[in-house]
PQR file of N, CA, C, O and H, with PARSE charges and radii, in Angstrom:
ATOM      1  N   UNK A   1      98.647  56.515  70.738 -0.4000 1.5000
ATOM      2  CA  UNK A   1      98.685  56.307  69.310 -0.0000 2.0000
ATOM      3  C   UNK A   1      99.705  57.268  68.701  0.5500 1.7000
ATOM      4  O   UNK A   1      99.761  58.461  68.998 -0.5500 1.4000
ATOM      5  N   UNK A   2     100.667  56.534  67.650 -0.4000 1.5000
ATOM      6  CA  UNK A   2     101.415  57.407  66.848 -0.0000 2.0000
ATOM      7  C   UNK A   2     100.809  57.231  65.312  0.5500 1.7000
ATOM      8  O   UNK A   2     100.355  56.217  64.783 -0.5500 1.4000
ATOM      9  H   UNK A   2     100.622  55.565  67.408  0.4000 1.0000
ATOM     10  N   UNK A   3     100.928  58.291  64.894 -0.4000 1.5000
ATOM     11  CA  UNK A   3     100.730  58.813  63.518 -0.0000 2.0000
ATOM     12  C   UNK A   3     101.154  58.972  62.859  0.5500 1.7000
ATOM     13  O   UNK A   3     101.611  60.073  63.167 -0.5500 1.4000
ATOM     14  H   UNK A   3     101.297  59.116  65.324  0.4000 1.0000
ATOM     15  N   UNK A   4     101.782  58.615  61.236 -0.4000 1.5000
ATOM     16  CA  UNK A   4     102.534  59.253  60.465 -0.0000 2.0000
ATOM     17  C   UNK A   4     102.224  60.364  59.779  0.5500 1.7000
ATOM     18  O   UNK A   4     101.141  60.820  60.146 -0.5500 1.4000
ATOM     19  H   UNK A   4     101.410  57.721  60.986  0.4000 1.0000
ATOM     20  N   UNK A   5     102.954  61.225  58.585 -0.4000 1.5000
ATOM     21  CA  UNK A   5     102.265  62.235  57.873 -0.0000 2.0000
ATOM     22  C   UNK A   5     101.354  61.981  56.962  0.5500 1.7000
ATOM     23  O   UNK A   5     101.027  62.810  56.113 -0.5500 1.4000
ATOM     24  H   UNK A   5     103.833  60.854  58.287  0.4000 1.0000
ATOM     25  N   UNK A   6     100.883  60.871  57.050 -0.4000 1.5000
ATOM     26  CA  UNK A   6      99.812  60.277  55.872 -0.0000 2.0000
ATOM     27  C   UNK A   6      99.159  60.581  56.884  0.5500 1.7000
ATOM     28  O   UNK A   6      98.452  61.515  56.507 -0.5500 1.4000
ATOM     29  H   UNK A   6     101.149  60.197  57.740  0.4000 1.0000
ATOM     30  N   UNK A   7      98.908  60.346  58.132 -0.4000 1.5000
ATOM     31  CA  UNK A   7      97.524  60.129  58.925 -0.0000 2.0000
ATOM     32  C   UNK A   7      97.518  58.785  59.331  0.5500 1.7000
ATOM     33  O   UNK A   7      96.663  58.479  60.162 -0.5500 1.4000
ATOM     34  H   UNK A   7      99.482  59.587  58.438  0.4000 1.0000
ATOM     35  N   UNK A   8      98.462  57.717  58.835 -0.4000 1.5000
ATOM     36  CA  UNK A   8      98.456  56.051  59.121 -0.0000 2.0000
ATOM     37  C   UNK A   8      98.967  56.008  60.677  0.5500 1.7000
ATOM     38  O   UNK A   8      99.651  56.839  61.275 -0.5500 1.4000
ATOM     39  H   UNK A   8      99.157  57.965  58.161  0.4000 1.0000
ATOM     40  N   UNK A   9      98.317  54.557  61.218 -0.4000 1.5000
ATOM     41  CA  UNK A   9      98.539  54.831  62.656 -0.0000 2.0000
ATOM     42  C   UNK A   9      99.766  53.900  62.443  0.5500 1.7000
ATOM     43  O   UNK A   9      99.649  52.857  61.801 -0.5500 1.4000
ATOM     44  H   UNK A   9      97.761  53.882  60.732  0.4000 1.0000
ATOM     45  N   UNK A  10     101.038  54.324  63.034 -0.4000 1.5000
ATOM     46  CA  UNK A  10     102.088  53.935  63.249 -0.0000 2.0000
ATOM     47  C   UNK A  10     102.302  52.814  64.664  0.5500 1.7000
ATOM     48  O   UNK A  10     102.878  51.727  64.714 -0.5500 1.4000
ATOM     49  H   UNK A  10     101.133  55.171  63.556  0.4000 1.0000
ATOM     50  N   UNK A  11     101.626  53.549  65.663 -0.4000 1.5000
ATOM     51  CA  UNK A  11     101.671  52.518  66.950 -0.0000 2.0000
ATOM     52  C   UNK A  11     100.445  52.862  67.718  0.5500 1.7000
ATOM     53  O   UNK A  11      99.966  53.985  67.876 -0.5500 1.4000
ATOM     54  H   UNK A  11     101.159  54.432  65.622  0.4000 1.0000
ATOM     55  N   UNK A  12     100.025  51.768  68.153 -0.4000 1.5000
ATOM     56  CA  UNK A  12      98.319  51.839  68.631 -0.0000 2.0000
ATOM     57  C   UNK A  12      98.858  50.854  69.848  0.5500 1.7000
ATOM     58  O   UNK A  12      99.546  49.901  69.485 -0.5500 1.4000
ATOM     59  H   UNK A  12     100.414  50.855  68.024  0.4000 1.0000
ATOM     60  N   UNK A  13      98.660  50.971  70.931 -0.4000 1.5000
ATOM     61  CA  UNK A  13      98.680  50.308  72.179 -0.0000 2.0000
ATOM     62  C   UNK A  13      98.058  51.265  73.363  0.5500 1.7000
ATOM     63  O   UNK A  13      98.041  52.495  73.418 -0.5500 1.4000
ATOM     64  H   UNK A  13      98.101  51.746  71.227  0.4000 1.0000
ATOM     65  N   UNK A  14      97.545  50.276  74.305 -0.4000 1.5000
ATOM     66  CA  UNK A  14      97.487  50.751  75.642 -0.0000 2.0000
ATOM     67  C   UNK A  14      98.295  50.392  76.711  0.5500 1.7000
ATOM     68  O   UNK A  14      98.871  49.311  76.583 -0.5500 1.4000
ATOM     69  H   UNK A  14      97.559  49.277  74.259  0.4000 1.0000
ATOM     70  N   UNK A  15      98.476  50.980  77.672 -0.4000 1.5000
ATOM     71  CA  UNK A  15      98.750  50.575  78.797 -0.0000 2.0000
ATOM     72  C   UNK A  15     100.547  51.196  78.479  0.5500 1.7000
ATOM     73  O   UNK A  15     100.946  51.952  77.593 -0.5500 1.4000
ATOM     74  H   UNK A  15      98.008  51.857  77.776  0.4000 1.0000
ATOM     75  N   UNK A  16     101.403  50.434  79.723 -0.4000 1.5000
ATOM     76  CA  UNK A  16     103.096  50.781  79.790 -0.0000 2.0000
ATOM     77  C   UNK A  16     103.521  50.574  78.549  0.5500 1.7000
ATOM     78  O   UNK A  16     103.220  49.574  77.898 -0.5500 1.4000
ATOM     79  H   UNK A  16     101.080  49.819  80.443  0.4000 1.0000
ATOM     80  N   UNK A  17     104.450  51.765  78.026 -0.4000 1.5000
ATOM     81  CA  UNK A  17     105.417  50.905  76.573 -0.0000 2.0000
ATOM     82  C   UNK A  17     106.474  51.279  77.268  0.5500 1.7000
ATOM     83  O   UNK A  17     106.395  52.101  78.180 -0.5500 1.4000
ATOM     84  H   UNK A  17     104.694  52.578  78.555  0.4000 1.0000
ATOM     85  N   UNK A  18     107.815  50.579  76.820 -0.4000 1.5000
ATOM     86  CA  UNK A  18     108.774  51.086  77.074 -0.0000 2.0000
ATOM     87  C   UNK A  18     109.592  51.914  76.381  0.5500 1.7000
ATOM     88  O   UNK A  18     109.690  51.769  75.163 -0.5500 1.4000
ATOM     89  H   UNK A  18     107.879  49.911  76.079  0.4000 1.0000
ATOM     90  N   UNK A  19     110.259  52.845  77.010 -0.4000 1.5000
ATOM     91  CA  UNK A  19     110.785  54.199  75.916 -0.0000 2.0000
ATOM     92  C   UNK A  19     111.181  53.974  74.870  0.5500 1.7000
ATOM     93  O   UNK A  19     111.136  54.831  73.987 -0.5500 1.4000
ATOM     94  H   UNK A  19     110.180  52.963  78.000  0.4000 1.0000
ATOM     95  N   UNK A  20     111.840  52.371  74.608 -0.4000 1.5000
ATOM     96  CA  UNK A  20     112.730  52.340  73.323 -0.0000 2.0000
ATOM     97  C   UNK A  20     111.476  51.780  72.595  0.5500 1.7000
ATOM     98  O   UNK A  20     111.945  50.960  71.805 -0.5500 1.4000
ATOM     99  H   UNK A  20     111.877  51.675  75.325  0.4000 1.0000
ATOM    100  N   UNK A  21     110.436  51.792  72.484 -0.4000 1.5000
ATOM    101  CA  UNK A  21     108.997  51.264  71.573 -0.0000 2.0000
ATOM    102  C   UNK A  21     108.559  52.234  71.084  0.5500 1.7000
ATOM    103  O   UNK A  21     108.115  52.289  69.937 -0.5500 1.4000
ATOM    104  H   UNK A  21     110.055  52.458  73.126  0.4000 1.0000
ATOM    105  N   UNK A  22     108.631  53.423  72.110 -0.4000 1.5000
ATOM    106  CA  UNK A  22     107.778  54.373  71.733 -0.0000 2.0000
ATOM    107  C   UNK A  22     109.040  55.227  70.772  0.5500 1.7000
ATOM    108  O   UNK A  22     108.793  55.603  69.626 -0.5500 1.4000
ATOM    109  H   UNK A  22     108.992  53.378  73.041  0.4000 1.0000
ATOM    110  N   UNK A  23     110.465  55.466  71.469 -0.4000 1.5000
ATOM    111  CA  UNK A  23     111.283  56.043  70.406 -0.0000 2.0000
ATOM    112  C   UNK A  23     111.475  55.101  68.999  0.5500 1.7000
ATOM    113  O   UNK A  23     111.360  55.821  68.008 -0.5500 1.4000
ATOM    114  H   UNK A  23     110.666  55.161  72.400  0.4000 1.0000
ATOM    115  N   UNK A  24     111.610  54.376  68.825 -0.4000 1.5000
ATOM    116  CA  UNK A  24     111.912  53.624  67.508 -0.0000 2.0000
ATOM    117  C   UNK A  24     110.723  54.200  66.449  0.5500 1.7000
ATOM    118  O   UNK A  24     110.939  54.615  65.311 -0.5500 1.4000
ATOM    119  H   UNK A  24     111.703  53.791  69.631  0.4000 1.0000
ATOM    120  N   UNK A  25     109.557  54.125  67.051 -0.4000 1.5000
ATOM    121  CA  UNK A  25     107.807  54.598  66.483 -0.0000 2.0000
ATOM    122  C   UNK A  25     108.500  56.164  65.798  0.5500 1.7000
ATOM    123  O   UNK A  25     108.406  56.365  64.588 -0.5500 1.4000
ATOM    124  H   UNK A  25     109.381  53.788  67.976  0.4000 1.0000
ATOM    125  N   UNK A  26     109.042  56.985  66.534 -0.4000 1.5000
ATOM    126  CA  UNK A  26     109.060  58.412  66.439 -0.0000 2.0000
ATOM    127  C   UNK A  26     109.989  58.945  65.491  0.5500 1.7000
ATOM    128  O   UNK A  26     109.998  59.974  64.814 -0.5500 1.4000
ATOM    129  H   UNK A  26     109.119  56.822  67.518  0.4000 1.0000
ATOM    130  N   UNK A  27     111.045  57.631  65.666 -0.4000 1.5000
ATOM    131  CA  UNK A  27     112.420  57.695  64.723 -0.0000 2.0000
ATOM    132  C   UNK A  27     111.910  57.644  63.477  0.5500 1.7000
ATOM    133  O   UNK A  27     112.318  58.438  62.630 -0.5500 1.4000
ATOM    134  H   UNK A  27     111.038  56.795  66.216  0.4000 1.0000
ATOM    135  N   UNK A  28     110.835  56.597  63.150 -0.4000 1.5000
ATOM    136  CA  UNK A  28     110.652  56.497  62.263 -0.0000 2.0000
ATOM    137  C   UNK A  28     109.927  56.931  61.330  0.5500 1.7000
ATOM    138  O   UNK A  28     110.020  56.717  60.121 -0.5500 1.4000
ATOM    139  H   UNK A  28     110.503  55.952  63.839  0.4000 1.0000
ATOM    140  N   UNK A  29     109.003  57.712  62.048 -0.4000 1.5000
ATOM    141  CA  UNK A  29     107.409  59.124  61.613 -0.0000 2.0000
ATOM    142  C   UNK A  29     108.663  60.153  61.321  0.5500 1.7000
ATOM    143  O   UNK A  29     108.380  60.806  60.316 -0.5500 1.4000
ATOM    144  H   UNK A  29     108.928  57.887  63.030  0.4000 1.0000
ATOM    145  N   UNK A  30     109.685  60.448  61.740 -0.4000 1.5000
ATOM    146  CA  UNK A  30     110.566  61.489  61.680 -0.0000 2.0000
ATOM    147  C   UNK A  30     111.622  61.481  60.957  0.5500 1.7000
ATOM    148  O   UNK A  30     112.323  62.484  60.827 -0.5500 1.4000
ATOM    149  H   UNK A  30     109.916  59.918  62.556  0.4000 1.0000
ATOM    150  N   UNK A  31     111.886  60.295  60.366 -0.4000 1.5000
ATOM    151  CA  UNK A  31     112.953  59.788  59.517 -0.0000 2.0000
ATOM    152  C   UNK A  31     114.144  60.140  60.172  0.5500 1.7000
ATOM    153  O   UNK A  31     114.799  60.809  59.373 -0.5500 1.4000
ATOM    154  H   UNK A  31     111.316  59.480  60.472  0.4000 1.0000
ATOM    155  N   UNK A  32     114.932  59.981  61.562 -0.4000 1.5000
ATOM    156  CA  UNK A  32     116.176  60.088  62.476 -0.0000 2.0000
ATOM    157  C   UNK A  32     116.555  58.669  62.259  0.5500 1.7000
ATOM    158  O   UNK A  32     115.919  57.694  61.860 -0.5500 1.4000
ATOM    159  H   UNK A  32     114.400  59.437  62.212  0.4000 1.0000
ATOM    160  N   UNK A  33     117.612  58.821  62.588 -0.4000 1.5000
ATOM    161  CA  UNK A  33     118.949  58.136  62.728 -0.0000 2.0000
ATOM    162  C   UNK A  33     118.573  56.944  63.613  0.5500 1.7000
ATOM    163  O   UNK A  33     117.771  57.353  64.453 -0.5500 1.4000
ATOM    164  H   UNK A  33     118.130  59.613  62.912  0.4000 1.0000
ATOM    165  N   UNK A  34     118.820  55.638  63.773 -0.4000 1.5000
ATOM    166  CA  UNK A  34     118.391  54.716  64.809 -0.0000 2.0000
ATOM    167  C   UNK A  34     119.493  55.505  65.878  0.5500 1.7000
ATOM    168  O   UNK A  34     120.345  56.371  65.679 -0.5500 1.4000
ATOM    169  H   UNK A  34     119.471  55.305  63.091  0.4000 1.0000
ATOM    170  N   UNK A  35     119.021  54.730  67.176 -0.4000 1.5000
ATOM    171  CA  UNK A  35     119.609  54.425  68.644 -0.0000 2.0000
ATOM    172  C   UNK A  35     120.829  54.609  68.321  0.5500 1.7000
ATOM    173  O   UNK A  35     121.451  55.671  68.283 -0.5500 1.4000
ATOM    174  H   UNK A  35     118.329  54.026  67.338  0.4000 1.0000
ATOM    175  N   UNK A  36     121.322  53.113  67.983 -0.4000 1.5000
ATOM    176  CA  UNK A  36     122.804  52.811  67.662 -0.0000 2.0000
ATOM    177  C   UNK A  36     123.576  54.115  67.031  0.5500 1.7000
ATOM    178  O   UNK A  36     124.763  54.326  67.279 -0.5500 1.4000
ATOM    179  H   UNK A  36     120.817  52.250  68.014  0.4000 1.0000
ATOM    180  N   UNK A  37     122.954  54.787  66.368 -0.4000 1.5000
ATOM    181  CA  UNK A  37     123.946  55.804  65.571 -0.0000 2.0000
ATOM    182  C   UNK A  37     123.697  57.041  65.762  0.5500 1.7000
ATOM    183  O   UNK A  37     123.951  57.978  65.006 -0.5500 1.4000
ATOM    184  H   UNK A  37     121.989  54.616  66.167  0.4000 1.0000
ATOM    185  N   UNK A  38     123.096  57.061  66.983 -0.4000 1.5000
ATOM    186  CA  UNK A  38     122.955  58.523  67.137 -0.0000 2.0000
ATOM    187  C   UNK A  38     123.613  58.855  68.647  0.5500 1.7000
ATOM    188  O   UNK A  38     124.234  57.909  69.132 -0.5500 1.4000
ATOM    189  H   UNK A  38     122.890  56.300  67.597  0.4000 1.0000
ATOM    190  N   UNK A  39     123.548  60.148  69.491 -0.4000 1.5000
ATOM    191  CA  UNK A  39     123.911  60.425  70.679 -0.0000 2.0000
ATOM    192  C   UNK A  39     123.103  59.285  71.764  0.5500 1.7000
ATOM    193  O   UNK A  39     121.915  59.001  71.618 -0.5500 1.4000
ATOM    194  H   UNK A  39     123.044  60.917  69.097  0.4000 1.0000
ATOM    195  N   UNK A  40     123.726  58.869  72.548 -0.4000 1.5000
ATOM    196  CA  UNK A  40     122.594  58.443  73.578 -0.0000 2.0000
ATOM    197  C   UNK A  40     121.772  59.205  74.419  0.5500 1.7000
ATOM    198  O   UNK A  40     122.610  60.014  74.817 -0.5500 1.4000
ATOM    199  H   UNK A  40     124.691  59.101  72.667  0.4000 1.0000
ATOM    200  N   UNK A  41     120.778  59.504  74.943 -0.4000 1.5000
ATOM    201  CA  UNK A  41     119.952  60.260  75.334 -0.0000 2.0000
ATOM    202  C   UNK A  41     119.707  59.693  77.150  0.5500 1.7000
ATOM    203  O   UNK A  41     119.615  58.510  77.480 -0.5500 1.4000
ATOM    204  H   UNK A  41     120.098  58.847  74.619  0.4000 1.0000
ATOM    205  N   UNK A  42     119.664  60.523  77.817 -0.4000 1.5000
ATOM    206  CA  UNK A  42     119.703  60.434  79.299 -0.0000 2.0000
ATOM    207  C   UNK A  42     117.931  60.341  79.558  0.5500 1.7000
ATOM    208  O   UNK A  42     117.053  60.964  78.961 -0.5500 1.4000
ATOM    209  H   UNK A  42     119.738  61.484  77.550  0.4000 1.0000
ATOM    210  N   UNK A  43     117.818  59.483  80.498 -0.4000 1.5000
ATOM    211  CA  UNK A  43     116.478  58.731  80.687 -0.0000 2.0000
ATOM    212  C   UNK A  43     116.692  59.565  81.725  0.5500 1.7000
ATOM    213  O   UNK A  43     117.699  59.844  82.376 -0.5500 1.4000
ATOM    214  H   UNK A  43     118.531  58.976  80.983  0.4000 1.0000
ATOM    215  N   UNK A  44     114.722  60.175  81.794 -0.4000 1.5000
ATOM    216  CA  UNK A  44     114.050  60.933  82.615 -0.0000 2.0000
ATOM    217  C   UNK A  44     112.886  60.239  82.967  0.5500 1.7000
ATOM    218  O   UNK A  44     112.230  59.810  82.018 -0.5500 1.4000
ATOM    219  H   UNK A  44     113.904  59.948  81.266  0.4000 1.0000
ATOM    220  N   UNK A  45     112.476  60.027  84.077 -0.4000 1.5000
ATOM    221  CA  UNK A  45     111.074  59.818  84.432 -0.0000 2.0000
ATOM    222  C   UNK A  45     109.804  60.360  84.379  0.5500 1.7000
ATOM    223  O   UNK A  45     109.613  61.252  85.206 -0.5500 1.4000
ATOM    224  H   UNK A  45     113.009  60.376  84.848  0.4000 1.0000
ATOM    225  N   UNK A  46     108.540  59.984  83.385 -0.4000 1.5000
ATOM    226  CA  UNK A  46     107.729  60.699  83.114 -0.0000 2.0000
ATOM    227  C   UNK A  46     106.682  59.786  83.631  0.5500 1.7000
ATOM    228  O   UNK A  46     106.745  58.582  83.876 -0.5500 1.4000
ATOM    229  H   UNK A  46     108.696  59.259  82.714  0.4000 1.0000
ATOM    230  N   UNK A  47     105.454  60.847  83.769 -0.4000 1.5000
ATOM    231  CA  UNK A  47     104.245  60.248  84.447 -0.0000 2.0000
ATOM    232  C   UNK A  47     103.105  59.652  83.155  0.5500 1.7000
ATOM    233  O   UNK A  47     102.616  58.540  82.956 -0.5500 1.4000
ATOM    234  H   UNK A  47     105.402  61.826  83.570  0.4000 1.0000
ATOM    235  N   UNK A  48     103.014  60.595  82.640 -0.4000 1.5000
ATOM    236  CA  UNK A  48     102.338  60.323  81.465 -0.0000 2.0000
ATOM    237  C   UNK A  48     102.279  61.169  80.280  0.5500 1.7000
ATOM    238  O   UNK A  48     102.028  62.331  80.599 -0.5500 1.4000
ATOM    239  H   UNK A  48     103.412  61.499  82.802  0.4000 1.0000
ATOM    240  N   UNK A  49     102.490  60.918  78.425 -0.4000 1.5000
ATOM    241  CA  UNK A  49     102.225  62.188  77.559 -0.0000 2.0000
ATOM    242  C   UNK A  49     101.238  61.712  77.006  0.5500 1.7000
ATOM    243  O   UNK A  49     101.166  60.516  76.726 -0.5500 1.4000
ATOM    244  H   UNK A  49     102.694  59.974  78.166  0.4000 1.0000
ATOM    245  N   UNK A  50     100.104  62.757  76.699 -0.4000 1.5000
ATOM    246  CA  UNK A  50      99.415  62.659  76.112 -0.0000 2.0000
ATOM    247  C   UNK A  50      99.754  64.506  75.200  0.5500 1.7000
ATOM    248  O   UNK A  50     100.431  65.427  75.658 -0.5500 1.4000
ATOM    249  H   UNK A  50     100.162  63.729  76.926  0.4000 1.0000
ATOM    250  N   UNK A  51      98.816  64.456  73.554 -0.4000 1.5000
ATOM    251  CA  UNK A  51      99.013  65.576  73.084 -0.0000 2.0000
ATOM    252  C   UNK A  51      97.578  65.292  72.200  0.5500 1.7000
ATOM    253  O   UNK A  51      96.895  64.269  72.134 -0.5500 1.4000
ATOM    254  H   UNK A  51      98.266  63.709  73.182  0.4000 1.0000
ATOM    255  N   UNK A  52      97.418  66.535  71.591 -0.4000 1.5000
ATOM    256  CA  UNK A  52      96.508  66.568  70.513 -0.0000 2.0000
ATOM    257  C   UNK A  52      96.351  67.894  69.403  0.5500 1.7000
ATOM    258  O   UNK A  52      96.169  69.056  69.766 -0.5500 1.4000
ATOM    259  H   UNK A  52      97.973  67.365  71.644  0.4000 1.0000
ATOM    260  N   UNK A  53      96.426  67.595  68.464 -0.4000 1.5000
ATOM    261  CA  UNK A  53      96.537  68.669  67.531 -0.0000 2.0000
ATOM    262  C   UNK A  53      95.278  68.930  66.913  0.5500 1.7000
ATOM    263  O   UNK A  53      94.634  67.966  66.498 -0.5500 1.4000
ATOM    264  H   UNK A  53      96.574  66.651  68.170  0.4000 1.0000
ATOM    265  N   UNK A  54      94.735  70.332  66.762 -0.4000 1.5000
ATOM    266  CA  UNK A  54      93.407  70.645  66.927 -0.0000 2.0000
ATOM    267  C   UNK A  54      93.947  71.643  65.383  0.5500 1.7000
ATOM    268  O   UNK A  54      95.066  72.084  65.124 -0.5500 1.4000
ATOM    269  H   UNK A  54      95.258  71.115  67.099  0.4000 1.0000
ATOM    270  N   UNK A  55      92.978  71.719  64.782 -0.4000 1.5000
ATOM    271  CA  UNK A  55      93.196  72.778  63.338 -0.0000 2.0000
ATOM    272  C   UNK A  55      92.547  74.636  64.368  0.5500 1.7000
ATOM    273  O   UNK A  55      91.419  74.719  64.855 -0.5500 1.4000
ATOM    274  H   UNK A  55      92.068  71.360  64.992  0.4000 1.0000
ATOM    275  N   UNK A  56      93.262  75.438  64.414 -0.4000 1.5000
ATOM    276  CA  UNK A  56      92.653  76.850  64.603 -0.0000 2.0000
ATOM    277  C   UNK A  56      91.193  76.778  64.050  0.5500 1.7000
ATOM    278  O   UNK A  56      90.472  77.775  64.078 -0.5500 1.4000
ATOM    279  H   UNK A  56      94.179  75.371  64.019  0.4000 1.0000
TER
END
């Protein structure tokens, strides 16, 4: 699941996404530049991310 700064869920899926699903989601919680107009970025192989933000 992606999140915006409201707290709205931006992308909710399970299972494989592919990188450019999950970057477009991030571009856009982050307000960046699309694909097309930015550097291209070198593909790495990852197993899995998970994160979670906890208040202190």
């Amino acid at each position: 699941m992606i999140f915006d700064a409201a707290g709205e869920v931006v992308l909710n899926q399970v299972g494989q996404l592919s990188y450019e699903r999950i970057d477009d989601k991030m571009r856009q919680v982050f307000d960046l530049l699309p694909r097309s107009e930015s550097v291209e970025l070198r593909r790495r192989p990852i197993n899995e991310v998970n994160s979670e933000l906890v208040a202190d």
